[in-house]
N, C-alpha and C positions, 0 to 999 in steps of 0.2 A: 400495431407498431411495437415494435421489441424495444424494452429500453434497458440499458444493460445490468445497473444497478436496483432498477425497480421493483423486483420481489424480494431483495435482499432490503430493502427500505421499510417495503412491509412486514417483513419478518421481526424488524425488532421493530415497528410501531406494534405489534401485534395483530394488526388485521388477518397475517395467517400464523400458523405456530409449525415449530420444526416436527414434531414428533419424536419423542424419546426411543433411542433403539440401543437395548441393553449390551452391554460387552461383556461378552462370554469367553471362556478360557481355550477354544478349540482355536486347533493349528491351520495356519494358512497351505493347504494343499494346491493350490492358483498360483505360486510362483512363474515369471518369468523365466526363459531363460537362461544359462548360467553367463552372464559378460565374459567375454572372449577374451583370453590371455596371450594368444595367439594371432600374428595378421593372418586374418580372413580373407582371401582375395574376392569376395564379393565386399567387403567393407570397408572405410579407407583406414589407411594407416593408422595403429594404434596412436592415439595424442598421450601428450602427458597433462598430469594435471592442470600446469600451468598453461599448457596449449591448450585445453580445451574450456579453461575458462576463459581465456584470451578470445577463441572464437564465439562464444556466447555474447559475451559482453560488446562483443562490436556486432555482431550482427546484430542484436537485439535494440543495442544505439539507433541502428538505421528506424526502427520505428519511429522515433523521436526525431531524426536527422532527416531522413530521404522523404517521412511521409508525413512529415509535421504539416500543418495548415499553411499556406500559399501566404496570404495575407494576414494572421494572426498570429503566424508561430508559435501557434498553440498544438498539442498533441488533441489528434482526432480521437473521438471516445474510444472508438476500433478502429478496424478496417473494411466493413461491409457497409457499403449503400444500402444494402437490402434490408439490412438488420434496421433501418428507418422508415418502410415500408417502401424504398425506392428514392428515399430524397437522397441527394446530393450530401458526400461526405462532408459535410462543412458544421457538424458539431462538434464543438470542442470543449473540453471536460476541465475544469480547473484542476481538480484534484490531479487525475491523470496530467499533466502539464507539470503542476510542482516537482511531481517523479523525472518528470521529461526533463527538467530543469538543472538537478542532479544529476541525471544523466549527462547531460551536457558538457556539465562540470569534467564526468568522467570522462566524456571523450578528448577532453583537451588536451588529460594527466595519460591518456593509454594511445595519442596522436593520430585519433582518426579523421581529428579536425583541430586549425588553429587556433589560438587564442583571441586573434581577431576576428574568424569565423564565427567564433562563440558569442563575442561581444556584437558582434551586430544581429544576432537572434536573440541574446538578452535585450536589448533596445526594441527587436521587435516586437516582443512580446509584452516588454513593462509597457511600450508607447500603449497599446494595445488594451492593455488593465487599465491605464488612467484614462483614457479615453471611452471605454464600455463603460456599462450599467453596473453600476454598486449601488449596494442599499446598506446607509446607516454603515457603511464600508465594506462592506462583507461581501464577496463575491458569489454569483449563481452558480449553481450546480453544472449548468452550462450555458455555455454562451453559442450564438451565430457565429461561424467566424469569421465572415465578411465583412459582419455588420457590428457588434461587437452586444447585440442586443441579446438581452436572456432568451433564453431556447429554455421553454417551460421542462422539468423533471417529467412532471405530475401537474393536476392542474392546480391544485395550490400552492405547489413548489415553483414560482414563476420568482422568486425573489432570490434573499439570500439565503445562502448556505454556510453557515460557521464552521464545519468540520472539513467539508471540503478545502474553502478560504486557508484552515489552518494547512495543509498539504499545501498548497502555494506559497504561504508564506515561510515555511519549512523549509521549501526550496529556492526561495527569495532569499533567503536571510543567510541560507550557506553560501547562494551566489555573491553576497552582497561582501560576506567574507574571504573567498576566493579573488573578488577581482578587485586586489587592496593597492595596485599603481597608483601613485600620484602621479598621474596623468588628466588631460579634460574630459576624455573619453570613460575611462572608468568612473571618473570623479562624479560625471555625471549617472555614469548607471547608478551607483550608490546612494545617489540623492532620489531618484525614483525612486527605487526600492525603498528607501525611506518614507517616501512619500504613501505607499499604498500602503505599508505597516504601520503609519501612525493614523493613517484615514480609518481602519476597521476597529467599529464602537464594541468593542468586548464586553465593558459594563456594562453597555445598553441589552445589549441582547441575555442582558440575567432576565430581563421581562418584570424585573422586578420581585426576583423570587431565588430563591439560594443556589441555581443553581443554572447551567449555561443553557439556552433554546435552541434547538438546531434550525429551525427556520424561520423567516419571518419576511412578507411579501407586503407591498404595498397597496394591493387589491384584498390579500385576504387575512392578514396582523397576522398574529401567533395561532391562528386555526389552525395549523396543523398538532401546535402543542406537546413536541417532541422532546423533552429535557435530553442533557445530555447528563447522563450518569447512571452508574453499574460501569463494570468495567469491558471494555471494547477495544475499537481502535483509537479515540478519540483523547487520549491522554495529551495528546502534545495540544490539543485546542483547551484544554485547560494552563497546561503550560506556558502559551505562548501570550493568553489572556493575562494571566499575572505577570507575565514579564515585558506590557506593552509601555511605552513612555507616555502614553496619552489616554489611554482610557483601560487602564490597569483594573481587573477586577482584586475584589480583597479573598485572601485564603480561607477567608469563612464559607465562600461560593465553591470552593474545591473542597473541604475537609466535610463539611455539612451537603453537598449535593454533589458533586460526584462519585462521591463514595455511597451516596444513600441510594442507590438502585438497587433490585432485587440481586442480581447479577455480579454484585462486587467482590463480596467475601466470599472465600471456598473453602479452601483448610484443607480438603481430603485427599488420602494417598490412592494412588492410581496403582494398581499392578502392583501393590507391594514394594513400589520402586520408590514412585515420583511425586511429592507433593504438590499441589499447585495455590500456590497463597492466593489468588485471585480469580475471579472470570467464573462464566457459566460451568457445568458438570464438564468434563474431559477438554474446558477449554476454552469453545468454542472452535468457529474457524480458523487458520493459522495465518490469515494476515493482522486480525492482534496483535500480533507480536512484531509484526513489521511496519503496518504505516508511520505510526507514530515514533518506528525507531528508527527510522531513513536516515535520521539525523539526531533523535534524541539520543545518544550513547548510554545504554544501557548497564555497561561494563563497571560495578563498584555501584550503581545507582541503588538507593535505599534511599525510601522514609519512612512514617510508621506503619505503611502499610502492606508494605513489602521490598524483599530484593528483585529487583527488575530483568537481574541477568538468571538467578534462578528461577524465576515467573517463565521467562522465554524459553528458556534450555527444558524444562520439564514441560510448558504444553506443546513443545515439537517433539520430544520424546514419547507424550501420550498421544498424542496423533498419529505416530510413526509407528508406535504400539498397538494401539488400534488397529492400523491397516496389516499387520499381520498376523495376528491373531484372527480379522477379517471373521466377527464373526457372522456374517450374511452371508459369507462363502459369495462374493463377488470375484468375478476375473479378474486377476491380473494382481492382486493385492499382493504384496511380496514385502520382506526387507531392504529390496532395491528399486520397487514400486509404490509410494504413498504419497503423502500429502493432499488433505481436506482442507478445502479453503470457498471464498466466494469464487464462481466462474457459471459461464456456460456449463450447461450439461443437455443431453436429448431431447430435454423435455421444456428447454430455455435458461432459465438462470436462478442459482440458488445460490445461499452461503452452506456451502459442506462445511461437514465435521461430522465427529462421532454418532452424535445425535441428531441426523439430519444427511446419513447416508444413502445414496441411491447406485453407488457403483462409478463415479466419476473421480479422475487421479486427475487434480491441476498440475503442471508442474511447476509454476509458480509456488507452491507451498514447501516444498520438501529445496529449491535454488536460493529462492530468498530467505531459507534459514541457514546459510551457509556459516554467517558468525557461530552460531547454536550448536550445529550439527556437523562440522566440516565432513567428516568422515561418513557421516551417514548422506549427506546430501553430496558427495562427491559421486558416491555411491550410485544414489540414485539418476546423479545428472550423465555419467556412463552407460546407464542402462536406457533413460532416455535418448540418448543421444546413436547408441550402435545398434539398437532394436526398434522394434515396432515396423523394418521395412519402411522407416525414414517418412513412417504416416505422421510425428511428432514436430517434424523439421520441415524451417520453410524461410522464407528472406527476410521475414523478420527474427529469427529465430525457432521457440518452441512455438507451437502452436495450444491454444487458451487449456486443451484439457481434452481426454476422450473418457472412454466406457467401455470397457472388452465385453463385459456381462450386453450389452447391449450393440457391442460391434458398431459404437460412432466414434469416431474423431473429429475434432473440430479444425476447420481450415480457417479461423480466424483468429485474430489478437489484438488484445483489447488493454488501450493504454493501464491504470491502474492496476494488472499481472502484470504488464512489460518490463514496467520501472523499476518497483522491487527487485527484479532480477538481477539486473545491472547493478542496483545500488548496494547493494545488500554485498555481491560478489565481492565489490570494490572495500566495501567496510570488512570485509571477513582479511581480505591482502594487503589494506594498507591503511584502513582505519579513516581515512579521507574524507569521506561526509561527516563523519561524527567530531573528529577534531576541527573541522573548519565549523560545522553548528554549534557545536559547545565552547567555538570561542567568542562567539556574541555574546559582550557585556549584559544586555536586557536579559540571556538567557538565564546565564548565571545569578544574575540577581532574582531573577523570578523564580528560581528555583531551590534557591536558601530561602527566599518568601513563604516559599509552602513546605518548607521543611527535611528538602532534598541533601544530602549527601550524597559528595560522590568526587575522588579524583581528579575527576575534568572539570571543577566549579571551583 
């Protein structure tokens, strides 16, 4: 059974390790094609930027919209059966969902769906959370979607999930600010949403110890033993912990243990360019820089441990760097071909990046840095979009990620890439997700709690 996040889970428990792959100064000779300046008449008509974000962002909707769960309104983890050994599409991924959630939001503001459309999948899905299996508040990695019963990860991971939870309630809390009618209708989504945000124990899950647990199951307690800290994707699940109204953890849990992972501090210059104040050697993979900013606004963000818009801007740039300088001399690497991130690759699923290269371009990594990189991921999102013989493109949009060095494409997609896509797009044009998250009071206060500055607080 493929499970989609599951060797990216054990890569940073450590059971496997990436392997360091050095970056070397030689020139990407692999470039793509040059993008067409001209109408092609085997290709359609050139778009402009604004049109062809316009059609990303709604197609990509439809995974969330047309192929969301029946009875959960939850976003399926992908979209292959198979990729479950054959069972029945009916897992649904909370993290993946929170993204779906924003999306939502998005589809209301770009009119691919009404506001009442919207409000009766918000209902279905909050009805859905309070009604499933939480533990201690916190929701499973996945649930049934029928049944609303946890759908084990792993077998120890039959419980809760903190980081994931945080991406639900990420996109809980911007819905919860979006749909601000005083009406019954809304008045009551709000009150849900309230409800499932003040239910998840954040204190509790310190384990008693400085710093946050990523799992904790009712069969097998803190065995798994995951802290969260170094730095990753999971900054907003510290953020959201210190800004709960009911089981608030204290800043000592975030200055003392999230910062105290191998992985936190960096310091060093990339390429003579790019400094990166945070995160693994060249980064990491580049959803770092986006789960946790679906909605945390990044923009002026500092505390003492870094600025957060320069953290982002520099490891998309060393990323983006890396793939063309490509020093493995893989296909396809170009200036208008990059982005290393978690995804599908030939051989199942990995978290790419620099160090932990095998020749796979997500395009989720180089669209969801659109805030970051406008000009470089525009770039790239044209060259995805008019090349590759349209192996890239499909009804939900891009499709997870391929391999030229190994001549695969993937035909499927998989909620947690989809979302970012959309959201990310929508914050680079109009800032949307990030000013309706950053207008939650709780936010703001929890983030002067830990020492945050920033604009939007």
């Amino acid at each position: 059974m493929k499970h989609t996040q599951f060797i990216f889970t054990l890569f940073f428990l450590g059971i496997i390790s990436s392997g360091f792959m050095s970056c070397s100064s030689s020139e990407d000779n692999n470039g793509d094609k040059p993008i067409p300046t001209d109408p092609n008449p085997e290709l359609p008509q050139q778009l402009t930027d604004a049109e062809l974000m316009d059609k990303v962002q709604e197609q990509t909707f439809k995974y969330f919209w047309d192929f969301g769960h029946p009875v959960s309104g939850m976003a399926r983890e992908r979209s292959d059966a198979a990729a479950y050994g054959g069972e029945s599409p009916n897992i649904v991924t909370t993290g993946g969902s929170g993204f779906g959630v924003m999306a939502i939001i998005v589809g209301v503001e770009r009119n691919y769906i009404s506001r009442e459309q919207a409000l009766q999948r918000m209902n279905t899905i909050t009805d859905f959370i309070l009604s499933g299996d939480r533990f201690h508040g916190a929701l499973p990695h996945w649930y049934n979607g029928n049944t609303g019963k946890v759908r084990p990860f792993f077998t120890e991971d039959n419980g809760g999930d903190l980081v994931e939870t945080s991406f639900m309630i990420q996109g809980l809390l911007t819905a919860r600010q979006y749909f601000d009618m005083d009406n019954s209708e809304e008045n009551a989504l709000r009150d849900k949403i309230n409800s499932i945000w003040d239910q998840v124990e954040w204190d509790w899950y310190t384990n008693n110890k400085k710093s946050l647990t990523w799992h904790w199951s009712p069969e097998y307690g803190f065995a798994i033993n995951h802290q969260i800290k170094g730095y990753n994707e999971a900054l907003i699940t510290y953020v959201l912990a210190a800004s709960s109204r009911t089981h608030a953890i204290d800043a000592d849990v975030y200055h003392n243990g999230w910062t105290s992972g191998n992985d936190f501090n960096n310091g060093k210059l990339y390429y003579q360019k790019w400094q990166l104040p945070l995160g693994p050697d060249y980064g990491g993979p580049l959803f770092f820089a986006h789960y946790s900013f679906l909605g945390l606004n990044p923009e002026g963000l500092t505390d003492t441990y870094a600025n957060y818009w320069d953290q982002n801007v520099n490891h998309t740039l060393i990323n983006r760097e890396y793939s063309i300088r490509n020093p493995q001399s893989f296909q396809g690497y170009s200036a208008s071909s990059w982005g290393l991130t978690a995804s599908d690759d030939n051989q199942g699923y990995s978290a790419h990046s620099p160090t932990n290269d095998n020749g796979t371009i997500t395009p989720t990594a180089a669209l969801s840095s659109m805030p970051y990189t406008p000009n470089e991921s525009l770039q790239a999102l044209r060259n995805f979009y008019y090349n590759y013989d349209g192996k890239l493109w499909g009804q939900y949009g891009f499709y997870d990620a391929f391999n030229k060095s190994a001549n695969w494409y993937s035909n499927q997609y998989l909620a947690i890439d989809q979302g970012p896509i959309i959201v990310m797009i929508e914050n680079y044009r109009t800032g949307l997700l990030w000013e309706l998250f950053m207008s939650s009071p709780e936010i703001k206060q929890g983030l002067t709690k830990l020492g945050f500055t920033s604009p939007n607080i």
